[in-house]
PyMOL Python script that loads the backbone (N, CA, C, O; Angstrom):
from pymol import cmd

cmd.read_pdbstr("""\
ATOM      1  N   UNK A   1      94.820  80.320 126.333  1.00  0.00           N
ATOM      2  CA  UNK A   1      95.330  80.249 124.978  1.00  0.00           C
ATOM      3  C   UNK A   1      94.152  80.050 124.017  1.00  0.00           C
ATOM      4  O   UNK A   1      93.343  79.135 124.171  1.00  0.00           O
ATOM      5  N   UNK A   2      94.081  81.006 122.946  1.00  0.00           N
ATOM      6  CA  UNK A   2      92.990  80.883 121.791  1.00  0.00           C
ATOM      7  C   UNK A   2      93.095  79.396 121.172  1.00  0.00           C
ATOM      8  O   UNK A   2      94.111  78.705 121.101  1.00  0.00           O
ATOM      9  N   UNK A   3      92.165  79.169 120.867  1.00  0.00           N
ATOM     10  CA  UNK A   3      92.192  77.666 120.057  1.00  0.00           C
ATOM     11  C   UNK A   3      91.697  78.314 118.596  1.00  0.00           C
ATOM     12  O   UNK A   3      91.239  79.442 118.410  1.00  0.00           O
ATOM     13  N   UNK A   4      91.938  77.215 117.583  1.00  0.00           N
ATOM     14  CA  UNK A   4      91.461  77.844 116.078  1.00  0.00           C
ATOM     15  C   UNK A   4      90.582  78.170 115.760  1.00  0.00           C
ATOM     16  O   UNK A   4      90.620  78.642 114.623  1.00  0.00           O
ATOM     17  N   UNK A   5      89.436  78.175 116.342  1.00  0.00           N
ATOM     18  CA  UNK A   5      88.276  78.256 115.936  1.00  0.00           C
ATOM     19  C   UNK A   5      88.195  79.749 116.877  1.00  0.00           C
ATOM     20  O   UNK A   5      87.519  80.586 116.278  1.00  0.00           O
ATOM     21  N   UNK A   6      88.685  80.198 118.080  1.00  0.00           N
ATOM     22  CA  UNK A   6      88.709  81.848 118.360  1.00  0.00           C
ATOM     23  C   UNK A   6      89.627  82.262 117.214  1.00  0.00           C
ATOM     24  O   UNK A   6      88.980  82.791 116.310  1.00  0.00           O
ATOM     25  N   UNK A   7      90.801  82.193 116.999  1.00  0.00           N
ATOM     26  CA  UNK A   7      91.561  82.537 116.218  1.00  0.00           C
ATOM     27  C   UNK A   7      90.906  83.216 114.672  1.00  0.00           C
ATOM     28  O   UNK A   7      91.062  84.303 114.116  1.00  0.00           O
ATOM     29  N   UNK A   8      90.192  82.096 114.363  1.00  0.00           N
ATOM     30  CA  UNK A   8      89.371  81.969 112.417  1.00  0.00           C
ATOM     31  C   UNK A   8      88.689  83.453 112.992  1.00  0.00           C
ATOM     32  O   UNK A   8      88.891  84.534 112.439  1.00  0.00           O
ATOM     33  N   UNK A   9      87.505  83.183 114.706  1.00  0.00           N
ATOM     34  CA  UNK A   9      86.526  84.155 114.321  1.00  0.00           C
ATOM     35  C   UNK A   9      87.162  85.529 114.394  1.00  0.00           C
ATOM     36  O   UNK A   9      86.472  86.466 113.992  1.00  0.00           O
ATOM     37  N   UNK A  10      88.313  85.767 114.825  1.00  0.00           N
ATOM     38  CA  UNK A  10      89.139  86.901 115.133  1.00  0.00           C
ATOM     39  C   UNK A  10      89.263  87.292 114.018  1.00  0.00           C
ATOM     40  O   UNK A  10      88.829  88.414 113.759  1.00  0.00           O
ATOM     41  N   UNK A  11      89.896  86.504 112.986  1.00  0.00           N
ATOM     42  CA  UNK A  11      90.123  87.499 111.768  1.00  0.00           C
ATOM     43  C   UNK A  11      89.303  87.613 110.977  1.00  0.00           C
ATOM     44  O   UNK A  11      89.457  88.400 110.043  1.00  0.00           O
ATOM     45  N   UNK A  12      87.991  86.731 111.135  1.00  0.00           N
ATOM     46  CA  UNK A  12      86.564  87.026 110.457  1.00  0.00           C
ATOM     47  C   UNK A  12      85.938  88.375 110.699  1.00  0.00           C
ATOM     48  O   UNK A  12      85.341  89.143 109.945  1.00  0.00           O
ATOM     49  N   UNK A  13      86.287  88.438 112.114  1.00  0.00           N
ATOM     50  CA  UNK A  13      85.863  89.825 113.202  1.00  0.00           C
ATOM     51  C   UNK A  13      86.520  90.886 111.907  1.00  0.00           C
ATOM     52  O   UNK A  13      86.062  91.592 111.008  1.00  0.00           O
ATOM     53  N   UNK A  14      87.489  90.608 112.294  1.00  0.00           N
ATOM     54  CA  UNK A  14      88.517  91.719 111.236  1.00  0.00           C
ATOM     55  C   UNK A  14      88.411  92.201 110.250  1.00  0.00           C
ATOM     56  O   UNK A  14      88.496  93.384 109.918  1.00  0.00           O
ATOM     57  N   UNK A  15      88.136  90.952 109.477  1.00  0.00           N
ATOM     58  CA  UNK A  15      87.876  90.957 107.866  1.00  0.00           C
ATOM     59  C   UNK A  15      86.765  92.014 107.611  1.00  0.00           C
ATOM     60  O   UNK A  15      86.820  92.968 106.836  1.00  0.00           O
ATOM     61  N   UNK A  16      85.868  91.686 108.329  1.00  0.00           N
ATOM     62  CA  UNK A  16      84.519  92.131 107.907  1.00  0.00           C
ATOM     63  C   UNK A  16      84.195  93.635 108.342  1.00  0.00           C
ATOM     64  O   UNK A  16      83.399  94.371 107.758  1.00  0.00           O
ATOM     65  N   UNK A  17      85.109  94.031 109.704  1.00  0.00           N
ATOM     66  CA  UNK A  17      85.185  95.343 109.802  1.00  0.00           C
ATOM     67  C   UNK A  17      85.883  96.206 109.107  1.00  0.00           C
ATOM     68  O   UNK A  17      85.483  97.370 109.076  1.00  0.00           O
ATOM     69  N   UNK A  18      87.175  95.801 108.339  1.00  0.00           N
ATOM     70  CA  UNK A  18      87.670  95.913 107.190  1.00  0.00           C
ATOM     71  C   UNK A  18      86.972  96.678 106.176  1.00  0.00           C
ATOM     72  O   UNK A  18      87.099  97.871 105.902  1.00  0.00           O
ATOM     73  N   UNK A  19      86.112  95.682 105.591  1.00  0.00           N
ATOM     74  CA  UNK A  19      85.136  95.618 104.915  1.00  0.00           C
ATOM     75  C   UNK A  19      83.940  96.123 105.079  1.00  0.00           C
ATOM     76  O   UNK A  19      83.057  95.866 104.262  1.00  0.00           O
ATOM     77  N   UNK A  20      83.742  96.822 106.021  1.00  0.00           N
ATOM     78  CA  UNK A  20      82.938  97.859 106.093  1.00  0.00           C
ATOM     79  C   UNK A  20      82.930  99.099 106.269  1.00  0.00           C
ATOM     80  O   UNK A  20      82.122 100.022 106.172  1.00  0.00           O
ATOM     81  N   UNK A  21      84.294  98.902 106.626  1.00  0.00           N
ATOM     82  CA  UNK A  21      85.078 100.357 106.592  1.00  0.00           C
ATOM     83  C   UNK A  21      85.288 100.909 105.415  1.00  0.00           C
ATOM     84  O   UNK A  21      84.885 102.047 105.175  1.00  0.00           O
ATOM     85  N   UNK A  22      86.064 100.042 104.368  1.00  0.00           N
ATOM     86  CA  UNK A  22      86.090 100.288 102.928  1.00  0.00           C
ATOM     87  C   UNK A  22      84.747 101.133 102.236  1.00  0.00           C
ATOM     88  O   UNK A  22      84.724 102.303 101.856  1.00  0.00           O
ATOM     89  N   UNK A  23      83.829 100.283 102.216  1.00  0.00           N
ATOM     90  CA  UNK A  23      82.392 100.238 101.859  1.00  0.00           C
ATOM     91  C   UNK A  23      81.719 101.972 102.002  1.00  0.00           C
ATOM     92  O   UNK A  23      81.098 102.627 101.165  1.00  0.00           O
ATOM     93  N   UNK A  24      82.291 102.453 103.882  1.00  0.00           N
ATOM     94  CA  UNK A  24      81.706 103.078 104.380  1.00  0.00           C
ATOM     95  C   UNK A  24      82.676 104.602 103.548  1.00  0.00           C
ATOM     96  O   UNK A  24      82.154 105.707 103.399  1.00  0.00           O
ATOM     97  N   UNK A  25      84.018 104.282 103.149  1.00  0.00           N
ATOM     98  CA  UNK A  25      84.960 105.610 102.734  1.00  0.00           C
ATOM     99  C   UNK A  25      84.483 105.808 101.239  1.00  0.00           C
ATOM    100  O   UNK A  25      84.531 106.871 100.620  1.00  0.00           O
ATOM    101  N   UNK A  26      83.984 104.521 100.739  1.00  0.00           N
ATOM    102  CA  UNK A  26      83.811 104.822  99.471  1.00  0.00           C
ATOM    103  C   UNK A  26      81.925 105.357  99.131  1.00  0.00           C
ATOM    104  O   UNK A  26      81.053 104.563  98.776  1.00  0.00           O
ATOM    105  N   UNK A  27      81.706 106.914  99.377  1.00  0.00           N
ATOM    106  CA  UNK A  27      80.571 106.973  99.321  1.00  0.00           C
ATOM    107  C   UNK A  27      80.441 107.339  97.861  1.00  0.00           C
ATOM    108  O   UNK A  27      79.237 107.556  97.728  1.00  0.00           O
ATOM    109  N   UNK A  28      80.893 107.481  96.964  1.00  0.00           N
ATOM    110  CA  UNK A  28      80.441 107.569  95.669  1.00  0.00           C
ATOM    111  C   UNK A  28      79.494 107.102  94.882  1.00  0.00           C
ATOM    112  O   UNK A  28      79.302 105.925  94.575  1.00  0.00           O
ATOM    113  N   UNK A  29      78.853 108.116  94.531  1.00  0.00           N
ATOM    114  CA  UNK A  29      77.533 106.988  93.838  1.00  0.00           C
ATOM    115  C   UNK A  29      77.690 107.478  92.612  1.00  0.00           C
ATOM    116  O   UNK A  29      77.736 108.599  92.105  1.00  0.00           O
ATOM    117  N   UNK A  30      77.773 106.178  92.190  1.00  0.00           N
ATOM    118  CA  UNK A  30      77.837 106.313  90.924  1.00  0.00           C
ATOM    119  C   UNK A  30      76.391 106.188  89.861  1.00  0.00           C
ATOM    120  O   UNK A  30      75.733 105.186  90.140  1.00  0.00           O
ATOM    121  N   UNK A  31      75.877 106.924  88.852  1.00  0.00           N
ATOM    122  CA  UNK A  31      74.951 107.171  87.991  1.00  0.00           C
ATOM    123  C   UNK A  31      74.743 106.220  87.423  1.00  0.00           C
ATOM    124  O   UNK A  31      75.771 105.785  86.904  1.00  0.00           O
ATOM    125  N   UNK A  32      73.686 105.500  87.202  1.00  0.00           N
ATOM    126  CA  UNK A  32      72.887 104.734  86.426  1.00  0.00           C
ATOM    127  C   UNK A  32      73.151 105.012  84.623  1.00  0.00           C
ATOM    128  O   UNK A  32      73.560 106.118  84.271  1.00  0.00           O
ATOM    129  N   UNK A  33      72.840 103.770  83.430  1.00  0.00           N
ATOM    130  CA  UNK A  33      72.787 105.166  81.574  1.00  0.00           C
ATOM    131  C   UNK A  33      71.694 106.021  82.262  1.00  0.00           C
ATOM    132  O   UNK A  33      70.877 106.048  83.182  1.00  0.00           O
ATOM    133  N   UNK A  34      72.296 106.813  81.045  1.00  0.00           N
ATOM    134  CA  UNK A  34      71.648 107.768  80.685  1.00  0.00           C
ATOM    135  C   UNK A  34      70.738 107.163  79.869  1.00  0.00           C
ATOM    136  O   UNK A  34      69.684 107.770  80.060  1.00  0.00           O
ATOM    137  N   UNK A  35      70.517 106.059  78.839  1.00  0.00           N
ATOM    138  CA  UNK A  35      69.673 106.069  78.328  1.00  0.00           C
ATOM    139  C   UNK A  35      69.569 104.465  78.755  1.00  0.00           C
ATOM    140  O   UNK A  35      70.525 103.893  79.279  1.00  0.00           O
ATOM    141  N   UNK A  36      68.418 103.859  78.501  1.00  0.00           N
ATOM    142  CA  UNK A  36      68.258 102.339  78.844  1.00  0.00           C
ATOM    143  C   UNK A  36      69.251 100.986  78.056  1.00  0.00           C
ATOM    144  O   UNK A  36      68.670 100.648  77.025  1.00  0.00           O
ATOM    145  N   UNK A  37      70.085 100.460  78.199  1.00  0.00           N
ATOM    146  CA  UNK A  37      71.198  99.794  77.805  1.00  0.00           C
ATOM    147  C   UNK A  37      70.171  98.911  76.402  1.00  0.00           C
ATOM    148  O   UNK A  37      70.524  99.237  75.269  1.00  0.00           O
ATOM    149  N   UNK A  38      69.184  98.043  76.477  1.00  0.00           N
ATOM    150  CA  UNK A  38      68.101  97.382  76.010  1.00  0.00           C
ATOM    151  C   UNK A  38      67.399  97.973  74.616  1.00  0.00           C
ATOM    152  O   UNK A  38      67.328  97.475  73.492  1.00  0.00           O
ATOM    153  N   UNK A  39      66.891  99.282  75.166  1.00  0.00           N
ATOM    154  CA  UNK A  39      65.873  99.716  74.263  1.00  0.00           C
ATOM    155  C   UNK A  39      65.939 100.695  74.058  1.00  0.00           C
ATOM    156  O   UNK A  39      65.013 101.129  73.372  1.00  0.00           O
ATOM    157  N   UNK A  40      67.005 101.676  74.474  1.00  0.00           N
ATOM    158  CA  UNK A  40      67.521 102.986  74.414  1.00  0.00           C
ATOM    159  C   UNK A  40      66.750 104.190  74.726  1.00  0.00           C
ATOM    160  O   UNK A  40      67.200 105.335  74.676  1.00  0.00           O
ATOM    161  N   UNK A  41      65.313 103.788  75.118  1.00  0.00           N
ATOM    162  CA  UNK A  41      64.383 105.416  75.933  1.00  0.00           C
ATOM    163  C   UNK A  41      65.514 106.048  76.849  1.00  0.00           C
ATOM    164  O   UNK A  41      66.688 105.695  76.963  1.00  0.00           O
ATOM    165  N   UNK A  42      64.874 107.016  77.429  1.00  0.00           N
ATOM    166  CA  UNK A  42      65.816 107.921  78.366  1.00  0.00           C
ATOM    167  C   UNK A  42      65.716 106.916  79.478  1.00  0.00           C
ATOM    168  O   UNK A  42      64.988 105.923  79.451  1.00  0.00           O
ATOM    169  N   UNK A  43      66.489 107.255  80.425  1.00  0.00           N
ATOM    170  CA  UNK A  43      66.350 106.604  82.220  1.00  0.00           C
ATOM    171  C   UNK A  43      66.013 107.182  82.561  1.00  0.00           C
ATOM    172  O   UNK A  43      66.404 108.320  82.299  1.00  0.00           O
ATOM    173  N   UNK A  44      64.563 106.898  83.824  1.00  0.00           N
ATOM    174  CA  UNK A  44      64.080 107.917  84.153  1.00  0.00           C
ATOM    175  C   UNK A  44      64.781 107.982  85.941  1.00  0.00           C
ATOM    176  O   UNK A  44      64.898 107.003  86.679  1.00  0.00           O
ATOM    177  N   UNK A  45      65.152 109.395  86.273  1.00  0.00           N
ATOM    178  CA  UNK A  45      65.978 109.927  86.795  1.00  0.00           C
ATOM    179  C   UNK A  45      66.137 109.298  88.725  1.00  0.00           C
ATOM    180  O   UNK A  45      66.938 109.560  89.623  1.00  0.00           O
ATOM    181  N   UNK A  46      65.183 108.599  88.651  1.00  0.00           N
ATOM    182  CA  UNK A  46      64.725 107.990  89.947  1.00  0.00           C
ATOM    183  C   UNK A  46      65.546 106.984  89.283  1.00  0.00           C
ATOM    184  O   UNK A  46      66.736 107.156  89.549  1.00  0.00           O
ATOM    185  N   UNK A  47      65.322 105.988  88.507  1.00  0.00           N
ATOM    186  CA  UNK A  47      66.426 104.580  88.616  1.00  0.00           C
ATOM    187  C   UNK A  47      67.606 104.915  88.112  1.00  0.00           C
ATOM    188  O   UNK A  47      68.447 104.029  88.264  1.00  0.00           O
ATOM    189  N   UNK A  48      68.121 106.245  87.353  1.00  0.00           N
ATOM    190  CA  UNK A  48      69.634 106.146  86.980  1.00  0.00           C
ATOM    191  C   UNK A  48      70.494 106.920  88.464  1.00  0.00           C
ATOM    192  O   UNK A  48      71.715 106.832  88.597  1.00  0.00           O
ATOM    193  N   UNK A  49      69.733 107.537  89.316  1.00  0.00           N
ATOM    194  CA  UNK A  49      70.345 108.012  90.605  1.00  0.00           C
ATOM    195  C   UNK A  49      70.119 106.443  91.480  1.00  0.00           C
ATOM    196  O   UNK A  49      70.093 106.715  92.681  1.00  0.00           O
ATOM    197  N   UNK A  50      69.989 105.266  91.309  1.00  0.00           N
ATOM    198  CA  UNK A  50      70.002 104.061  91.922  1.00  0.00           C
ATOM    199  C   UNK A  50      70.981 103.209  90.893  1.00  0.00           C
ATOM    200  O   UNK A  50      71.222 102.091  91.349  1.00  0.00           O
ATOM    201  N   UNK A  51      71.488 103.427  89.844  1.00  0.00           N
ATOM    202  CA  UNK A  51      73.036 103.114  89.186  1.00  0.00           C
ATOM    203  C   UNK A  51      71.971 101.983  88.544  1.00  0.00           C
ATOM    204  O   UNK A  51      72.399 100.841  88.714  1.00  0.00           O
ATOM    205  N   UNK A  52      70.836 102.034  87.930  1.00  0.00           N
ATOM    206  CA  UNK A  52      70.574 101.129  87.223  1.00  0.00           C
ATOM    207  C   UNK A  52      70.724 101.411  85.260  1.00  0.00           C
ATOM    208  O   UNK A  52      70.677 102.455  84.610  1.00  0.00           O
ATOM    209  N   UNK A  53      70.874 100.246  84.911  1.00  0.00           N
ATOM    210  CA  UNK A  53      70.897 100.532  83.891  1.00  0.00           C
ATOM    211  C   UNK A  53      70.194  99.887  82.256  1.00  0.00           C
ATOM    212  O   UNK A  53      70.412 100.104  81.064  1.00  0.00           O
ATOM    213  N   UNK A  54      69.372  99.106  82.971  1.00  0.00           N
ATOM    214  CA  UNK A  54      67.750  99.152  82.286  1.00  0.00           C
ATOM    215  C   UNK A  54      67.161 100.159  82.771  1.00  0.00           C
ATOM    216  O   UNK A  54      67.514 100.863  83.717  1.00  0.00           O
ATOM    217  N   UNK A  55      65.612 100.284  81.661  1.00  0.00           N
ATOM    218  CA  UNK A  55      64.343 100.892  82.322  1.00  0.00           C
ATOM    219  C   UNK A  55      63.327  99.318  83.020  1.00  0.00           C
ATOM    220  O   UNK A  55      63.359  98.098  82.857  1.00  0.00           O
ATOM    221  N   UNK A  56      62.483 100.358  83.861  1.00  0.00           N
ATOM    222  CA  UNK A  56      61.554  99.079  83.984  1.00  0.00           C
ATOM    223  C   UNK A  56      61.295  97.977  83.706  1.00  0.00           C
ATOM    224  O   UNK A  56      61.251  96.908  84.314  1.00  0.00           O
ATOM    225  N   UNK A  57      61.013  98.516  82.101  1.00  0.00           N
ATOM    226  CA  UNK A  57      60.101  97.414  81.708  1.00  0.00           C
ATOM    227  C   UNK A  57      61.216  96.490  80.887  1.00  0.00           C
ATOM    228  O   UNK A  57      61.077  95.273  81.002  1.00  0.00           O
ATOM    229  N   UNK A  58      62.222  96.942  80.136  1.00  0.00           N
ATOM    230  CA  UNK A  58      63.445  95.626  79.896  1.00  0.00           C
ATOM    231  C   UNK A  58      64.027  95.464  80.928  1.00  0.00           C
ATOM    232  O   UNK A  58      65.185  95.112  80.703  1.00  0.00           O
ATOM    233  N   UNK A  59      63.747  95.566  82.218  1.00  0.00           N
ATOM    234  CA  UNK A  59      64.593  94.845  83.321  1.00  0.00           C
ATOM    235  C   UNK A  59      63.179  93.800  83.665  1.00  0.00           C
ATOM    236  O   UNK A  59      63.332  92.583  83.781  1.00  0.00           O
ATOM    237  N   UNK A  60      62.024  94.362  83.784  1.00  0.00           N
ATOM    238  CA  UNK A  60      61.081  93.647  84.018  1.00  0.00           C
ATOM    239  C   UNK A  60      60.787  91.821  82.709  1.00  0.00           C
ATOM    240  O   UNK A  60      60.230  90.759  82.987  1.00  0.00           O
ATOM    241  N   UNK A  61      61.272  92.148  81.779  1.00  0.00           N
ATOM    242  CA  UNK A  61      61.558  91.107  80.583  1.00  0.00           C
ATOM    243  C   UNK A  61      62.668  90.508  80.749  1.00  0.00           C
ATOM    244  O   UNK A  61      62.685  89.290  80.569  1.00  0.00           O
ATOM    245  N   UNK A  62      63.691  91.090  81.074  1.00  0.00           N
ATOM    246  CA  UNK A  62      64.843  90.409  81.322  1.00  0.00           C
ATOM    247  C   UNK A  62      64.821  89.669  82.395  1.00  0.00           C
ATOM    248  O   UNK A  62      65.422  88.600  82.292  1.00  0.00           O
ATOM    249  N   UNK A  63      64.288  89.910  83.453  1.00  0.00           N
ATOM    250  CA  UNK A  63      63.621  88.700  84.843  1.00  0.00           C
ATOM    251  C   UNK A  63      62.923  87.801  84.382  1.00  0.00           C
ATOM    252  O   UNK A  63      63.016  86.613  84.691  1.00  0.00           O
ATOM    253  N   UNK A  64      61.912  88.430  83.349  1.00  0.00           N
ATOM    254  CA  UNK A  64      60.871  87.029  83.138  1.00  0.00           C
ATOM    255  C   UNK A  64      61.387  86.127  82.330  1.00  0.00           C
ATOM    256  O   UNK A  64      60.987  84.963  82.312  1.00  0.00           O
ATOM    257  N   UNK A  65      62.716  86.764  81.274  1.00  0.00           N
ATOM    258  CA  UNK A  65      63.712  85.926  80.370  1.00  0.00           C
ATOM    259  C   UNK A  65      64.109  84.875  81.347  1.00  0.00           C
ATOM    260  O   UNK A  65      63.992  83.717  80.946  1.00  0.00           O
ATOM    261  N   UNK A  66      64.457  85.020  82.285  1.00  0.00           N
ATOM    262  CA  UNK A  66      65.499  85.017  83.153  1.00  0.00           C
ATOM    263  C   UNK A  66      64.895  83.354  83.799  1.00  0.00           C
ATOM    264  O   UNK A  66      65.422  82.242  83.786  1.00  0.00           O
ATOM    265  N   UNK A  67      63.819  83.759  84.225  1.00  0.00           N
ATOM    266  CA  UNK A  67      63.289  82.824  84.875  1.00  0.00           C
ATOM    267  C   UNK A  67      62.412  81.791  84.096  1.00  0.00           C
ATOM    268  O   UNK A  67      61.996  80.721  84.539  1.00  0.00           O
ATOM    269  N   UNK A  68      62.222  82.285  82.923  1.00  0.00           N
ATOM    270  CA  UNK A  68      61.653  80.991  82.035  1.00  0.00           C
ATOM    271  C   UNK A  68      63.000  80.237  81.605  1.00  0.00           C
ATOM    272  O   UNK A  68      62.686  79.062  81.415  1.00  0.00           O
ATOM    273  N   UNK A  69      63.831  80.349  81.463  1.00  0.00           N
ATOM    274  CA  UNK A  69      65.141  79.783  81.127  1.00  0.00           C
ATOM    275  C   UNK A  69      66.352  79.404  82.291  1.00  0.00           C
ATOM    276  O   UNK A  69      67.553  79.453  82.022  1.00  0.00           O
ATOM    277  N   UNK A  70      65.992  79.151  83.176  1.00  0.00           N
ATOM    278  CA  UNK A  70      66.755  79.055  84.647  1.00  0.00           C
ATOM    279  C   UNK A  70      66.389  77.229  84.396  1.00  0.00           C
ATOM    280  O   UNK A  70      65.514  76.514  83.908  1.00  0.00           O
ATOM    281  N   UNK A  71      67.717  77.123  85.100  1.00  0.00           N
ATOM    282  CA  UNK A  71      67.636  75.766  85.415  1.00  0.00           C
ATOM    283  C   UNK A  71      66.867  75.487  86.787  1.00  0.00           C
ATOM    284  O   UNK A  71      66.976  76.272  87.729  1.00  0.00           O
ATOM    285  N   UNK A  72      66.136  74.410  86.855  1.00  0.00           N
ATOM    286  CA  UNK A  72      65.429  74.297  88.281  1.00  0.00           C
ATOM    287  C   UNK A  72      66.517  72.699  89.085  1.00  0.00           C
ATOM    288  O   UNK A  72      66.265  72.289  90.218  1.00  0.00           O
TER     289      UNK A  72
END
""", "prot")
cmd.dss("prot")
cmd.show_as("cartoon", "prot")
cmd.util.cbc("prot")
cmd.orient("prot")
């Protein structure tokens, strides 16, 4: 007889194959802007085919925003 703790990992087992199944049907990729959300240059075509939507360098400011203002 399973005890709870086989039981939990059973439907963890589950869950997660689930969930990768999903993941795996949904191959859609979706496009990055067209133009940079920030500063409005074009996207250049390498990061908007990776669904980003800064350029570089305001994603690169927005990290360093990011991290001068983070709670430690």
């Amino acid at each position: 007889m399973a005890d709870e703790a086989d039981i939990a990992a059973d439907y963890m087992d589950r869950a997660i194959a689930l969930e990768l199944h999903k993941r795996q049907q949904n191959t859609v990729i979706k496009l990055g802007a067209k133009f940079c959300k920030d500063c409005g240059d074009d996207m250049p075509h390498a990061r908007r085919q990776m669904g980003f939507q800064l350029c570089k360098e305001c994603a690169e400011e927005a990290e360093r925003r990011k991290a001068l203002f983070a709670d430690d």
